[in-house]
N, C-alpha and C positions, 0 to 999 in steps of 0.2 A: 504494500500500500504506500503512497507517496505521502508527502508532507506539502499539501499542495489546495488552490483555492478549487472550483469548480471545474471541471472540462468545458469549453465552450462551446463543446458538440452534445447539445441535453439529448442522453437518451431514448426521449422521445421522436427525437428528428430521424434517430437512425431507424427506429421501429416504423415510424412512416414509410420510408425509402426502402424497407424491407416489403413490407404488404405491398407498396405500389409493384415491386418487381416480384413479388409471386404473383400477384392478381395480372401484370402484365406478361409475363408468359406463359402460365394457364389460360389467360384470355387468350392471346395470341393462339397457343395450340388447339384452343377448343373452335375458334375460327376457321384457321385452317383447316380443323379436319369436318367442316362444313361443307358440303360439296355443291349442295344446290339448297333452293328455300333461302327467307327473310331471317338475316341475324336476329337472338332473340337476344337485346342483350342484358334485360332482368333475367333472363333462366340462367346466361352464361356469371351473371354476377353471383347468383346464388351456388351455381356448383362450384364457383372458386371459395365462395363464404365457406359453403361447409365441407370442402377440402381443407380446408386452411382448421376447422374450427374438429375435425375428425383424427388430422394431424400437425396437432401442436407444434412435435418436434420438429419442424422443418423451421420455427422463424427463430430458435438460439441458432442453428446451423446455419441457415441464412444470415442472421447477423454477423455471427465469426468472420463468414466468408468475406462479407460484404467489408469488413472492417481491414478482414487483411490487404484486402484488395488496393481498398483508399490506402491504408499505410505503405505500402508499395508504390504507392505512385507517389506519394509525399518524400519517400526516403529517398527513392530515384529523380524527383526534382531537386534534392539537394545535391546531386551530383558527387563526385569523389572527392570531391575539399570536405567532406562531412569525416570522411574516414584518417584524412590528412593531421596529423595530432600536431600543436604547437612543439617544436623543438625539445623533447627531453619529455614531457608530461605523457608518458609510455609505460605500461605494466606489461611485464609478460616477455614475449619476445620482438624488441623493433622491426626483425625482419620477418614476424609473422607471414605466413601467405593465409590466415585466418582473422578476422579484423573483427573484435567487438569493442562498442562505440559506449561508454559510459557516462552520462551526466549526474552533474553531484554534486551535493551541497555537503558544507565541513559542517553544515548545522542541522541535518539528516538524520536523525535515528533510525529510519529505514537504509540510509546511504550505508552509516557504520557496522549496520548488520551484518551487510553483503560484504564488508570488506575479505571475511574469511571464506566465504563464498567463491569470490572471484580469486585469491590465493587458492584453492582448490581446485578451480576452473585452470588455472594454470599452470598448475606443477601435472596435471593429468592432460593437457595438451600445449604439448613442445609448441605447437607452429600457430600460438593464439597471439593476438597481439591486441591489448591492451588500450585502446585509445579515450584519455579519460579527459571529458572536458565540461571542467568549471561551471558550473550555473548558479549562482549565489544569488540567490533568491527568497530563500528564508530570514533575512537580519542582515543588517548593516556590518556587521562584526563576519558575514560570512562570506562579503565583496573582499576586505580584510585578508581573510584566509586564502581566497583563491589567487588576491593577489600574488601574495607570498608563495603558494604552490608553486606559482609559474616564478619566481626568483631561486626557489628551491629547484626548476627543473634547468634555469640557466645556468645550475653550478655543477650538475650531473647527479642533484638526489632529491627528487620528485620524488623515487617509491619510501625514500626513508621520511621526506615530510608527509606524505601522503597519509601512511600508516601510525607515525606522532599523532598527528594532527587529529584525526580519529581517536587516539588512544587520552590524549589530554580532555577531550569532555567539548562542550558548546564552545564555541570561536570568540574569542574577547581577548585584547590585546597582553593578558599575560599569559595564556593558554599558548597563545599563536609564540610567542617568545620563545618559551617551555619549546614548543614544539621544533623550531627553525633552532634552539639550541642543542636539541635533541640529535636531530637529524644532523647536525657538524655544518652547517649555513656558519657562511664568513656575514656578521649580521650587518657590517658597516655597508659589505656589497648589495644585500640583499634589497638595505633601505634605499640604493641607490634603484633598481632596477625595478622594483613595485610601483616609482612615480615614471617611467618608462611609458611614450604614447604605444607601443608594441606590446603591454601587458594590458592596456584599458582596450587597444585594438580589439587582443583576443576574448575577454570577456563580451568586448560588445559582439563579436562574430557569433559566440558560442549560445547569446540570447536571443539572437537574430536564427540561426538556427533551432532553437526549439521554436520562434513563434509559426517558423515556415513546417516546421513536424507537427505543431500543434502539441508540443509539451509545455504542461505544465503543471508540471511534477518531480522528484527526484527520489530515488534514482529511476530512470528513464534510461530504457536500452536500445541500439541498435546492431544489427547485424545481418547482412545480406540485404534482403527487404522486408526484415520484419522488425518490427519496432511495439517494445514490449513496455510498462509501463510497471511502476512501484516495485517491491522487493517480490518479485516474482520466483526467488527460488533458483538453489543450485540446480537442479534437474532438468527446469524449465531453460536456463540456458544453456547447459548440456545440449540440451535437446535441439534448440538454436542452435550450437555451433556444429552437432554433426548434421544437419540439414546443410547449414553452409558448405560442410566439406563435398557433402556429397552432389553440389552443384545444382543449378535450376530444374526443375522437374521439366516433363517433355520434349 
């Protein structure tokens, strides 16, 4: 589950767009296979009604579908600057030929969960790579943090702040200290490179991609074309990454 305001896709809108496209291809087939005579199209309206109302299970299946579908074409409008990580801010293996996309906030209790999660995701696949990008969106103290990550990752130790950072508790300027001292951060350097237009660039890249996915939530995942949303679970990305290995279906 995210730490997150509403989806701005209500529910309801997708349930409509589900009945319209059963009703429109039951319509559709029951047309077509009208060969002659006056469409009736009260009678065609009612055999889709209690098709529909006979078998439920078709409109969670249709929904699923329906959703993966749009999330596919959202991921694919982002194109491969989405998979692209800022310089160093990388878990796993850099030279992955498997790319999962993580958004995060250091003010997450869902984020911090997964932390060991995705440690497990990755010692159980060599050629995953990690690509973890900032959304500080929770608290002011958590724009803060992500700053810092990305000073931690221009000095070659993103995964050791990454993992502080988490371990020290909610983002406030003595935790984040704690943390970047943890992790062996030169801090004189660090304060140099968080007022950096190249660290507020990334931040603003990384919010500009979620409003183009339609996230907004964290942690929020991507990988191939599917784009999974809150602490969805080690299995659940498992499950994600060998779909990925095993290439587009068709």
């Amino acid at each position: 589950m995210a730490e997150t305001a509403s989806n701005p896709r209500a529910p309801w809108v997708i349930f409509a767009l589900i009945i319209v496209a059963v009703i429109g291809g039951l319509g559709g087939w029951l047309l077509g296979s009208r060969q002659s005579g006056p469409t009736d199209k009260a009678a065609i309206e009612e055999v889709v009604r209690n098709y529909i109302l006979e078998n439920p299970e078709i409109l969670p299946q249709a929904m699923e579908r329906l959703q993966a579908r749009e999330n596919g074409k959202q991921v694919a409008s982002a194109g491969g600057a989405l998979n692209a990580p800022y310089p160093g801010a990388v878990l796993g293996n850099p030279e992955g030929a498997i790319t999962l996309v993580e958004f995060t906030d250091y003010a997450c209790g869902y984020c911090r969960a997964s932390v060991p999660e995705v440690e497990a995701l990755i010692a159980a696949n060599p050629e995953l790579k990690v690509v973890i990008r900032e959304l500080p969106i929770l608290s002011p103290a958590s724009a803060d943090a992500a700053r810092w990550s990305l000073a931690a990752a221009e000095q070659g130790k993103f995964e050791a702040f990454h993992k502080a950072m988490f371990a020290a508790g909610r983002p406030a300027a003595d935790t984040i200290e704690a943390a970047a001292t943890r992790a062996g951060l030169d801090l004189d350097r660090a304060r140099k490179v968080i007022t950096e237009p190249r660290v507020e660039a990334e931040i603003k890249r990384n919010l500009d991609f979620a409003r183009q996915l339609r996230i907004d939530g964290t942690p929020s995942w991507v990988i191939g074309e599917q784009l999974m949303a809150g602490a969805v679970g080690q299995k659940v990305l498992q499950d994600a990454i060998n779909a990925a290995k095993a290439g587009p279906k068709g």
